[in-house]
C-alpha positions in Angstrom: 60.3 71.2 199.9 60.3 75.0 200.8 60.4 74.3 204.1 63.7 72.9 203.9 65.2 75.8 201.5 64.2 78.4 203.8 64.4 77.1 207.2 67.1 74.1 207.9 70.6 75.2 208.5 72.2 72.2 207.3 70.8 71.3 204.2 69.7 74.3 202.5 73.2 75.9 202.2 74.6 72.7 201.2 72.0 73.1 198.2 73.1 76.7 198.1 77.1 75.6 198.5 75.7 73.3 195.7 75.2 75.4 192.9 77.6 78.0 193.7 80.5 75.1 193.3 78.8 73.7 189.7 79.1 77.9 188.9 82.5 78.5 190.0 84.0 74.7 188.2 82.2 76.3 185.0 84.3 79.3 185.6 87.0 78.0 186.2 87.1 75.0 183.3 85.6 77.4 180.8 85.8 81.2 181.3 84.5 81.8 178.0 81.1 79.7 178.7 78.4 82.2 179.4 76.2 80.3 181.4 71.8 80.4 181.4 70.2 79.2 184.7 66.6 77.9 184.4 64.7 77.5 187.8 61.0 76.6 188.7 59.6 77.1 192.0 61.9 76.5 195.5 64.9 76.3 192.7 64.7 79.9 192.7 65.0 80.3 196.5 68.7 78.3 196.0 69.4 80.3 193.0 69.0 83.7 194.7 70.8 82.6 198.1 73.6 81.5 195.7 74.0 84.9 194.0 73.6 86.4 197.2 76.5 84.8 198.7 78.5 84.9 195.1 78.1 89.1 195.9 78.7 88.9 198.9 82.2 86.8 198.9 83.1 88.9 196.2 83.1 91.9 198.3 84.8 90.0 201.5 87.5 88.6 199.3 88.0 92.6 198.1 88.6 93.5 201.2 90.6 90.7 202.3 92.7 91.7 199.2 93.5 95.3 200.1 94.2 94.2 203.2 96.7 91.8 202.1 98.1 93.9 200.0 98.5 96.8 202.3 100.8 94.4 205.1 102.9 93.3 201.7 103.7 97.1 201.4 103.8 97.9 205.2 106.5 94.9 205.4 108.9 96.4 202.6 108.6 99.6 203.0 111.3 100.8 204.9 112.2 100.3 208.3 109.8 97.3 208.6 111.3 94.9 210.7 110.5 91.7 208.9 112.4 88.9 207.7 112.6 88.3 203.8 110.5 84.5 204.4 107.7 86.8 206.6 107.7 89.0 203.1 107.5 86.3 201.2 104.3 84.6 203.3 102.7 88.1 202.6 103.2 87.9 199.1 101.8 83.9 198.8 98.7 85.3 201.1 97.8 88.3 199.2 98.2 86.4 195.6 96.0 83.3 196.6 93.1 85.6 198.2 94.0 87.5 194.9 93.0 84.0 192.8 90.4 83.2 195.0 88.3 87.1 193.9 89.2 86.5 190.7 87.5 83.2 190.4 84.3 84.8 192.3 84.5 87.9 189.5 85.0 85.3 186.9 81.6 83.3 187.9 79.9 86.7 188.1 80.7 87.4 185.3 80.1 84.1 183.2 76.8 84.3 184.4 74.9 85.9 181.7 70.9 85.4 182.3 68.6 83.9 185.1 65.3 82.8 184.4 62.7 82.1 187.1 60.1 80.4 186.2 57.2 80.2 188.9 58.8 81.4 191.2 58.1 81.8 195.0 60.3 84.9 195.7 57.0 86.8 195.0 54.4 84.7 197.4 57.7 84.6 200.2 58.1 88.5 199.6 54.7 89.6 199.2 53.5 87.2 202.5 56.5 88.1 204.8 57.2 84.9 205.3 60.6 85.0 204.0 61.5 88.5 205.7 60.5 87.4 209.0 61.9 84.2 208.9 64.7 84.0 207.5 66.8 87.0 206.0 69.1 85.6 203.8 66.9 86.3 200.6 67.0 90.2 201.8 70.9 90.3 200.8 71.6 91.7 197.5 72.3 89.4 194.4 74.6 91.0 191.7 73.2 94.0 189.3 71.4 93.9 186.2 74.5 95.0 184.5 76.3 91.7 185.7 73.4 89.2 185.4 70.6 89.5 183.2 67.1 88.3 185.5 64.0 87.2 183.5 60.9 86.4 185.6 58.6 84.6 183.8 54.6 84.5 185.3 51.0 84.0 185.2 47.9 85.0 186.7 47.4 81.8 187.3 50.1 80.3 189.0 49.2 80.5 192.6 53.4 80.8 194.0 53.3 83.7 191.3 49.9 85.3 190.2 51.8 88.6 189.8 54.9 90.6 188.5 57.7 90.1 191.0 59.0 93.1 192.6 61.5 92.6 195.8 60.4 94.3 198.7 62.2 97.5 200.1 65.7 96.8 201.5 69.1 98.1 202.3 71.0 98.0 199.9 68.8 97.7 197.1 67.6 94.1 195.8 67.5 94.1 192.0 64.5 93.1 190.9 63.8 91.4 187.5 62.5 92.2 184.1 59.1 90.3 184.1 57.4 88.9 181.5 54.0 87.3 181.8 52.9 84.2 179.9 49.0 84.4 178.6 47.6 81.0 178.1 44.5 81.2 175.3 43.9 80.4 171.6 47.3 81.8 170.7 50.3 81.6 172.9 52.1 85.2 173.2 53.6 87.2 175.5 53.4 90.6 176.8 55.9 92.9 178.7 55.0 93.7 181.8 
């Protein structure tokens, strides 16, 4: 129900927390898997809140790193007036939020393609509907050059009915290579 993805508090980021778990045990278990996600419909309001949030741990857990990493120098440089266990806390903190972005880089980066298939991004972006209620599909998903984003549409498909193209936003939203499916004698498929 799209109601549910977009607007309830409780249950659509535990579909969102969801997905982005399945992503990072893939990761994790198989760092050589590059992984394909096919979603239809609402499944591609979960998707994008999951890359969203994948982006933008990524860039908390950076900074939490050279933070980390700046009070392990501050503490034994010298004169620092810290005990050898206090240095050693330092060190533990900075190499476990140090794991922690490497396991948000690794699911980046095992994520090879995304294809939406009828998807409502376009009806909740073209409409407003999204943008003025809820803002968390505004946040930026990761590049083209990490993750690959087919959008697959038809003139006929009335959540769709045209090319998908995010709406203006800062930062930039990448938007995705579509590709519209004609339905007639002969099934083919043209570039758009």
């Amino acid at each position: 129900d799209i109601f549910v993805v977009v607007k309830d508090e409780v249950q659509s980021p535990g579909l969102r927390d969801g997905v982005i778990r399945d992503l990072r045990k893939i990761a994790k278990n198989a760092p050589d898997t590059r992984i394909v996600i096919l979603a239809h419909s609402t499944g591609n309001l979960i998707v994008y809140e999951a890359l969203a949030e994948l982006r933008t741990n990524s860039g908390k857990l950076e900074r939490k790193k050279e933070l980390a990493d700046t009070r392990v120098q501050d503490a034994a440089s010298p004169g620092a007036v810290s005990t050898p266990e206090a240095r050693e806390e330092l060190k533990r903190e900075a190499a476990e939020i140090g794991e922690l972005l490497e396991l948000e880089r690794q699911t980046i980066k095992s994520i090879e393609t995304w294809v939406s298939i009828g998807s409502v991004m376009s009806l909740a972006w073209s409409t407003g509907v999204v943008r003025e209620s809820n803002p968390k599909y505004q946040r930026p998903i990761p590049t083209g050059e990490e993750i690959k984003w087919l959008n697959l549409w038809t003139t006929f498909d009335i959540a769709t009915g045209a090319k998908l193209a995010p709406p203006d936003a800062a930062p930039t939203i990448p938007g995705p290579m579509n590709l519209r499916v004609k339905i007639g004698r002969a099934s083919c498929r043209e570039r758009v």
